[in-house]
C-alpha positions as CSV (number, residue, x, y, z in Angstrom):
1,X,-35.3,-5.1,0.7
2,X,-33.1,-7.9,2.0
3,X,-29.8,-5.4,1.2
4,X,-31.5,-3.1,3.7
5,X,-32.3,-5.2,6.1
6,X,-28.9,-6.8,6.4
7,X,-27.7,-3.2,6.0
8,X,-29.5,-2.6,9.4
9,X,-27.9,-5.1,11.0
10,X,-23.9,-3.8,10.3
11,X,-21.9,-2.0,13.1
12,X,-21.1,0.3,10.1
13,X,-24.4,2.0,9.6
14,X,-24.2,3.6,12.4
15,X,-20.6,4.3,12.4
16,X,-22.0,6.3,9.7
17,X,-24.9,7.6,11.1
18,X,-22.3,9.0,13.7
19,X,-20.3,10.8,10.7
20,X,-23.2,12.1,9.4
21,X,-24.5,13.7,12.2
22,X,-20.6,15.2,13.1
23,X,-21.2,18.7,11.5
24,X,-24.2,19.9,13.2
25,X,-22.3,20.4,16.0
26,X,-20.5,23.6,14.4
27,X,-24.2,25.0,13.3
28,X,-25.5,24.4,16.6
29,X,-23.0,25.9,18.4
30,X,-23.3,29.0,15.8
31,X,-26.6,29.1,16.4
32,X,-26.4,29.7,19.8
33,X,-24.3,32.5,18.7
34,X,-26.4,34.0,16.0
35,X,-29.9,31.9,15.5
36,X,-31.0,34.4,12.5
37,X,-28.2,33.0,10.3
38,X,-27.9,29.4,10.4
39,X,-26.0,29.7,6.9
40,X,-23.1,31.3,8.2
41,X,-21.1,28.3,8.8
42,X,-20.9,27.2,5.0
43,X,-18.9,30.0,4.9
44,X,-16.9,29.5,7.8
45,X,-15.3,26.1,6.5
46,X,-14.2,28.3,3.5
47,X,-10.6,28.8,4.7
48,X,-11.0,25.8,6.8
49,X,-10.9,24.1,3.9
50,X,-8.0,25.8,2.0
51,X,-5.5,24.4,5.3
52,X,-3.6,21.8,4.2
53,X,-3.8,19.4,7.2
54,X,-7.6,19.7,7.1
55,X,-7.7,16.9,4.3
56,X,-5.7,14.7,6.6
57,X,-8.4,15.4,9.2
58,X,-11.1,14.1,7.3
59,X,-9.4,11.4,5.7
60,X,-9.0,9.7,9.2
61,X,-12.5,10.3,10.3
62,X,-13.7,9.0,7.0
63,X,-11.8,5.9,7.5
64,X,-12.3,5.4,11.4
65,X,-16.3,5.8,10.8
66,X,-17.1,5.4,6.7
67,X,-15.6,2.4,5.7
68,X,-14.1,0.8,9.5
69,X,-14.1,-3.2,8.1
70,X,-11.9,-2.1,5.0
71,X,-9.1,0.0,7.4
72,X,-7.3,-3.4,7.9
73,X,-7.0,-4.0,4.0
74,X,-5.1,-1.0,3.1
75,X,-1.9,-2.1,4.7
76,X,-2.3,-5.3,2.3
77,X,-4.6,-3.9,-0.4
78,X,-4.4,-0.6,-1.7
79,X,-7.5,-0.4,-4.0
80,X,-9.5,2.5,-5.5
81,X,-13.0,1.3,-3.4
82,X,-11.2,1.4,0.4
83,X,-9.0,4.2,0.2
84,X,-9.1,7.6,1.6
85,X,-6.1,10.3,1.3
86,X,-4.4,10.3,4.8
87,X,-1.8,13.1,3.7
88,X,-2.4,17.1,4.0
89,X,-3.3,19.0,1.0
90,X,-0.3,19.5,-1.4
91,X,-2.3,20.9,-4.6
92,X,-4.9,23.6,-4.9
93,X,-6.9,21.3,-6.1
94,X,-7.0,19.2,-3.0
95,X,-8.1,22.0,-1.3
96,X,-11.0,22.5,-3.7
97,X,-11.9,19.1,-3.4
98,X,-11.9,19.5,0.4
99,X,-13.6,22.7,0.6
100,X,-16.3,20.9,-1.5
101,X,-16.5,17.8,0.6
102,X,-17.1,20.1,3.4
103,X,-19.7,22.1,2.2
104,X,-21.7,18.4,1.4
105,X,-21.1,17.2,4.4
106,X,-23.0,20.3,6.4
107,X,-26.3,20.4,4.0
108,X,-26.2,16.4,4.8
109,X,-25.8,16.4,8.0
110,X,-28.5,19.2,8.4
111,X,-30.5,16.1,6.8
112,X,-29.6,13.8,8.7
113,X,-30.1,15.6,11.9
114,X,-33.1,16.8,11.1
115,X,-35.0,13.5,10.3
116,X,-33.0,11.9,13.8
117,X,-34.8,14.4,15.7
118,X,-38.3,14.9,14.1
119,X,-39.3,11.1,12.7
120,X,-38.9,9.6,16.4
121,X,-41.5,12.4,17.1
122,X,-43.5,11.4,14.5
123,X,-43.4,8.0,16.5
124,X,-43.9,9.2,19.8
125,X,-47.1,11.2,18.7
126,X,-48.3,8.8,17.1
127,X,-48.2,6.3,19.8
128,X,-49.8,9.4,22.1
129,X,-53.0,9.2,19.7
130,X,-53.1,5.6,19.4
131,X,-52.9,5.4,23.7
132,X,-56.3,8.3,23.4
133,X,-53.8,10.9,24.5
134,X,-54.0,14.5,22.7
135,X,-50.8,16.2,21.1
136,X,-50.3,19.7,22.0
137,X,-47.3,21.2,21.4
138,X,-45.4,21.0,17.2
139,X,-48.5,18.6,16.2
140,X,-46.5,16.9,13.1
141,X,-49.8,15.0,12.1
142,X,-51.7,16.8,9.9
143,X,-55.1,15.6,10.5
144,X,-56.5,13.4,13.5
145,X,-55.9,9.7,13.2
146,X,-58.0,6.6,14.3
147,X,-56.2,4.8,17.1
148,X,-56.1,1.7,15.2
149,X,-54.5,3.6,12.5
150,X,-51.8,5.2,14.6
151,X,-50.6,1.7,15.6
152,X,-50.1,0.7,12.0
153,X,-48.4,4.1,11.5
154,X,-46.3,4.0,14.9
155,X,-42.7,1.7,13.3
156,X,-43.3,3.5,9.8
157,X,-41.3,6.8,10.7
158,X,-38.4,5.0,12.5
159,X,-38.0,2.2,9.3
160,X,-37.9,5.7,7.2
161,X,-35.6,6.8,9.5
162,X,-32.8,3.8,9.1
163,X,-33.8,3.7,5.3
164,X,-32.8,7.7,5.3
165,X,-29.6,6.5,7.5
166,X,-28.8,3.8,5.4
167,X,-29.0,5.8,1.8
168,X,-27.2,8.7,3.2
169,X,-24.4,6.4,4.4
170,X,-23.7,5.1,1.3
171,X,-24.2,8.3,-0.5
172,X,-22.0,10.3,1.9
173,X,-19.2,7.2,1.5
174,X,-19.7,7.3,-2.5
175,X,-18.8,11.4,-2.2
176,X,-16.2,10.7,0.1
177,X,-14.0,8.7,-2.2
178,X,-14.3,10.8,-5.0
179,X,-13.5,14.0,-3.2
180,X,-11.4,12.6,-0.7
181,X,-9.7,9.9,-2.5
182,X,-6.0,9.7,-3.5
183,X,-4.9,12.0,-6.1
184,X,-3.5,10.6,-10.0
185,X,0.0,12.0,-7.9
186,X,-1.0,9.5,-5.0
187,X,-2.3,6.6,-6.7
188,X,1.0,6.6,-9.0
189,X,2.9,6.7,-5.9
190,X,1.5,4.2,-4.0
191,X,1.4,1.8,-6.9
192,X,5.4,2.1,-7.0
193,X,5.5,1.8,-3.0
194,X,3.8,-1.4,-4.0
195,X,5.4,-2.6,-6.9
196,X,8.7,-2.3,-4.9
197,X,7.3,-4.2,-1.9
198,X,6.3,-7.3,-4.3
199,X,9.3,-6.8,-6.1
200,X,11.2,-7.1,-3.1
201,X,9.0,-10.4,-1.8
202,X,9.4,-11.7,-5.0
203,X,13.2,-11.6,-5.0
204,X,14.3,-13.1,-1.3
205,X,11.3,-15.7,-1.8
206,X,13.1,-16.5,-5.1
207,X,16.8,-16.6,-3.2
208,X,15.5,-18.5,0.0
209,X,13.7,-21.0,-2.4
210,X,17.0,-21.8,-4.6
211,X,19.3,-22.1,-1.5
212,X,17.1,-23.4,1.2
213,X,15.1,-25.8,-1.1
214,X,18.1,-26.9,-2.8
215,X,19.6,-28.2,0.9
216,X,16.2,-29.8,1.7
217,X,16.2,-31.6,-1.2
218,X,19.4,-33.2,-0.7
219,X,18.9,-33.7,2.8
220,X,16.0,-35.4,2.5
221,X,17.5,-37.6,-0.3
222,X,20.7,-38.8,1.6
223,X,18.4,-39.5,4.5
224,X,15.7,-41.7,2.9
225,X,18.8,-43.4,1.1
226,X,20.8,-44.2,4.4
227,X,17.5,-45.5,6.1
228,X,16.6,-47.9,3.2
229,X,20.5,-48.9,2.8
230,X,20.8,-50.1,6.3
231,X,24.8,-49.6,6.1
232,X,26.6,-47.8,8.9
233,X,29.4,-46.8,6.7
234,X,27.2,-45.5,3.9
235,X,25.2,-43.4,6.8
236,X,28.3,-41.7,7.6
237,X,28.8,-40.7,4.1
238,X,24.8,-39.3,3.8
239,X,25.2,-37.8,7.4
240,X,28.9,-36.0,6.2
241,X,27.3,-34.8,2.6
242,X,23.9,-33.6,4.8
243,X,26.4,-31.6,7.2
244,X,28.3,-30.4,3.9
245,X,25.3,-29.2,2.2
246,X,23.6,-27.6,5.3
247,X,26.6,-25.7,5.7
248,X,27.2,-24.4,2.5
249,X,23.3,-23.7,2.3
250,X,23.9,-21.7,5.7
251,X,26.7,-19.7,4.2
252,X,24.6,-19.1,0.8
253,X,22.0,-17.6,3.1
254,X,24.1,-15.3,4.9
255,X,26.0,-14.1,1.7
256,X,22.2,-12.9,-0.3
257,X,20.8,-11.6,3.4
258,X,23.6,-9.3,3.3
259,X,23.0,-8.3,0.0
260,X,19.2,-7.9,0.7
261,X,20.1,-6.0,3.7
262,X,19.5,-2.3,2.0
263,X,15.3,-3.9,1.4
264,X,15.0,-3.1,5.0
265,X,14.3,0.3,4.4
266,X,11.0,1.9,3.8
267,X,9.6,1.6,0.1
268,X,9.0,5.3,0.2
269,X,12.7,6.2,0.7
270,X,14.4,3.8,-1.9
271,X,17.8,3.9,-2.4
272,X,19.6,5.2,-5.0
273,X,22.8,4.8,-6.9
274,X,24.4,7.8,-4.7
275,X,24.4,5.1,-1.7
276,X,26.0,2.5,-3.7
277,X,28.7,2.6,-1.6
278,X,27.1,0.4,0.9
279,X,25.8,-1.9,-1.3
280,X,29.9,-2.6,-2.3
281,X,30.4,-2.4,1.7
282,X,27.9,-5.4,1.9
283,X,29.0,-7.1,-0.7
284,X,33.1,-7.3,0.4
285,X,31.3,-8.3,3.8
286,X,30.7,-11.8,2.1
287,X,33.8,-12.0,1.1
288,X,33.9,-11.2,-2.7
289,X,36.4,-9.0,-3.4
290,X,34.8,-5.6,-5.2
291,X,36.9,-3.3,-7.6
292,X,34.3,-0.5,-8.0
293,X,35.2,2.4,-10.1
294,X,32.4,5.2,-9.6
295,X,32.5,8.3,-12.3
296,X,30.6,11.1,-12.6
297,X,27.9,13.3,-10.1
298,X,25.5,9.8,-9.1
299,X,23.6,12.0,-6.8
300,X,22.3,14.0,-9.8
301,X,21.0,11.6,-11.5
302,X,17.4,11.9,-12.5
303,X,15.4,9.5,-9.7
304,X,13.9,6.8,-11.7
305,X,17.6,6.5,-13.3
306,X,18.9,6.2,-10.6
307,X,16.5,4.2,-8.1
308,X,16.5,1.3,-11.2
309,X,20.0,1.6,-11.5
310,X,20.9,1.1,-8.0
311,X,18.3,-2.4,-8.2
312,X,20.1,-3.5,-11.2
313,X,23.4,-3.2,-9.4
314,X,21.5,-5.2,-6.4
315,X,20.6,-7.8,-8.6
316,X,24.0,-8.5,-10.2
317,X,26.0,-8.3,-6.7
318,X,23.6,-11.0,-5.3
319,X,23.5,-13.2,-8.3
320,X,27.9,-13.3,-8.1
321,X,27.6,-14.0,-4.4
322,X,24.6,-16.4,-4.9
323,X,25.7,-18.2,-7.8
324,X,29.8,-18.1,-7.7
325,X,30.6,-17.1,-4.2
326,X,33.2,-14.7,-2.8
327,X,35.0,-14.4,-6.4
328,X,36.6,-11.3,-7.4
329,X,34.0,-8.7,-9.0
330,X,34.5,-5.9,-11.5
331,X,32.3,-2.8,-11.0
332,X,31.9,0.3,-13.1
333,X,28.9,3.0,-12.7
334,X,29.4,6.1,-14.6
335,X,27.9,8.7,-17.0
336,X,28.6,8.9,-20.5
337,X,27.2,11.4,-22.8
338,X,23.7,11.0,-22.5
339,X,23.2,7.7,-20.8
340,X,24.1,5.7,-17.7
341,X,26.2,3.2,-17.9
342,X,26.5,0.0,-15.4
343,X,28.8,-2.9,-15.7
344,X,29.3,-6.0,-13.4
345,X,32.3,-8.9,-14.5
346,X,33.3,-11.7,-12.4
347,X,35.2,-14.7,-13.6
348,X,33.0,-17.9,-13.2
349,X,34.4,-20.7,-11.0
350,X,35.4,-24.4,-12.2
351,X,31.5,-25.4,-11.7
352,X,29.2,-22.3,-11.7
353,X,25.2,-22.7,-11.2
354,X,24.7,-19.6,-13.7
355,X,21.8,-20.1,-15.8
356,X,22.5,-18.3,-18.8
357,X,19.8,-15.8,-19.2
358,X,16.4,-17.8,-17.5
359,X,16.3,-16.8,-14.5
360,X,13.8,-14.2,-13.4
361,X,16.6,-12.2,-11.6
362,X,17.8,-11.5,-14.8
363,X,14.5,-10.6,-16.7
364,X,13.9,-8.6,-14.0
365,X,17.1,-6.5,-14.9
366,X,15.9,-6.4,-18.7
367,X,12.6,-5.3,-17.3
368,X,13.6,-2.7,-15.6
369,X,16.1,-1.2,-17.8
370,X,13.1,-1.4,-20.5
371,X,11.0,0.4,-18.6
372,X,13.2,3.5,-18.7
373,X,13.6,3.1,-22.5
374,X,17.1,1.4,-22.3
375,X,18.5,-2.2,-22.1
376,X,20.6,-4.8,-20.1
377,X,22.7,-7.1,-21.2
378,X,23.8,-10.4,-19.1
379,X,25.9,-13.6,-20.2
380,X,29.2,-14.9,-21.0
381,X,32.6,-12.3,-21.5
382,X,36.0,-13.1,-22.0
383,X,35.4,-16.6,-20.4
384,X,33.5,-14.8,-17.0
385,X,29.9,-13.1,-16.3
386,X,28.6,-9.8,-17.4
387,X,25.7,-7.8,-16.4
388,X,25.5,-4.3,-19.0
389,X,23.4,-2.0,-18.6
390,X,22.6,1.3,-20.5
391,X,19.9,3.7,-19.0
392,X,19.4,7.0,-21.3
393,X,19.4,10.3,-19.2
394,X,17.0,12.5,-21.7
395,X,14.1,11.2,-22.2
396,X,13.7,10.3,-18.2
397,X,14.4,13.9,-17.5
């Protein structure tokens, strides 16, 4: 009861009242067309259905007037319980899906329609006999009431009515996502949209947090320590390493945005190992110099291969540039046999900040070369860096 009554009280039930009420407007215009056969119009949604953009249709209308509070999460929250396909049929079974939907949607809103109309004439007759008045004309009660009865009895067909509104609502939402829904194609995809996005959040917060923390930090430090020293000359050392550090902090930065650059782009059109070239460009921007050999057809690489591969590639530039600075870098992509293989070698400097193997940049590399049922390899080689990766072609195809 309590559910109900708050239930009343939401902007969304009668959104949803609206919805529900939508398709009549087809069977009454048929019916002024041909009253003797109000069923004509289930079969005129038939190849209504079966057009493709007709799913995108009703995907917006049941997000604009179904579920209206949850349109805001989608662009943070993709979840099964607030999502509704906003793309045209690509499947035959979309189509059936749709076609079905459809059909539902008239029989209910025949429903629905019917008890708007004919309940609140319930009420108004009622009222009529309770005032001493006589009904006339489509007498809905089925025997002559006391007028202290038809008072009591007067609310009771418009609380049906909201109940009926209410329950249909939910019913007609509860349909809606399962026929209207994202398809196992869909989901899949935009669980990789948003795996890439978090990925991609993960990895400058990670950057930003080890170059801009790390100036902070000493910052702060040389400041606290000139203040409580009190000595003019040793302020001019803490003020000379704070410039030092902020500049070099400031340079960092610039060197991984660069890199990061190519995360601009849409999720759905990542970018593959065919487009490495401007990764390399980006890279000799900061000033590393890149000797990149590229060998074989990149561009028909199978996509996963080649969308990981191109990440991996990513990861190792920006960890050179982040961790050794513009130092000379050693790049070779090509097919071999079977397999994919990527190599990244730069000499480390007189003090590197490598970290050999914790850092998540590096799982992350491991990770995704284990997804595809290959490995990566990163660490020390012939007194530099190496980053190995070996991504088999077969079993992705």
């Amino acid at each position: 009861m309590h559910r109900l009554f708050r239930a009343a009280l939401q902007p969304v039930t009668y959104s949803r009242w609206v919805h529900l009420c939508v398709p009549i407007l087809m069977l009454a215009v048929w019916m002024f067309i041909e009253p003797a056969a109000p069923w004509v119009p289930l079969l005129i949604v038939i190849p209504m259905a079966l057009l493709p953009w007709m799913r995108l249709a009703e995907g917006l209308q049941a997000q604009f007037l179904l579920t209206p509070p949850e349109r805001g999460a989608q662009g943070e929250r993709e979840t099964e319980e607030n999502s509704f396909s906003t793309v045209a049929s690509r499947k035959w079974s979309d189509r059936w899906r749709t076609l079905l939907w459809l059909e539902i949607r008239l029989v209910v809103s025949l429903v629905t329609t019917m008890a708007t109309v004919w309940l609140p004439v319930l009420t108004v007759q009622l009222i009529t006999t309770a005032l001493g008045g006589t009904v006339t004309d489509d007498n809905l009660l089925p025997f002559p009431l006391p007028s202290w009865v038809a008072w009591l009895l007067a609310p009771v067909p418009l609380v049906l009515l909201l109940v009926l509104v209410i329950l249909l609502g939910e019913m007609i939402t509860t349909i809606g996502r399962r026929l209207l829904g994202p398809s196992a194609a869909e989901r899949f995809t935009a669980l990789e949209v948003r795996t890439e996005q978090l990925l991609e959040r993960t990895r400058i917060a990670r950057e930003l947090h080890d170059s801009i923390g790390h100036a902070l930090t000493v910052a702060v430090v040389q400041a606290g320590a000139a203040r409580a020293a009190g000595d003019p000359e040793f302020t001019d050392r803490a003020l000379g390493a704070i410039e030092e550090t902020g500049r070099a902090a400031l340079e960092d930065l610039e060197r991984v945005l660069l890199v990061l650059r190519e995360s601009g782009r849409r999720p759905s059109q990542r970018p593959t190992l065919a487009e490495a070239d401007r990764l390399l460009e980006s890279a000799r921007a900061s000033g590393a110099t890149v000797d990149a050999q590229l060998v074989g057809p990149l561009d028909q690489l199978p996509e996963r291969v080649t969308q990981e591969g191109y990440r991996i590639l990513q990861e190792a530039l920006t960890n050179v540039l982040r961790h050794c600075g513009p130092v000379p870098v050693r790049v070779r992509v090509g097919m071999v046999s079977d397999r994919l293989d990527l190599e990244v070698t730069n000499p480390l400097p007189d003090r590197p900040t490598v970290m050999a193997g914790s850092g998540s940049g590096l799982r992350g590399m491991r990770e995704r070369a284990a997804l595809l049922g290959g490995e990566a390899e990163t660490g020390l080689y012939k007194g530099g860096w190496r980053v190995r990766a070996r991504l088999p072609l077969k079993r992705i195809r």
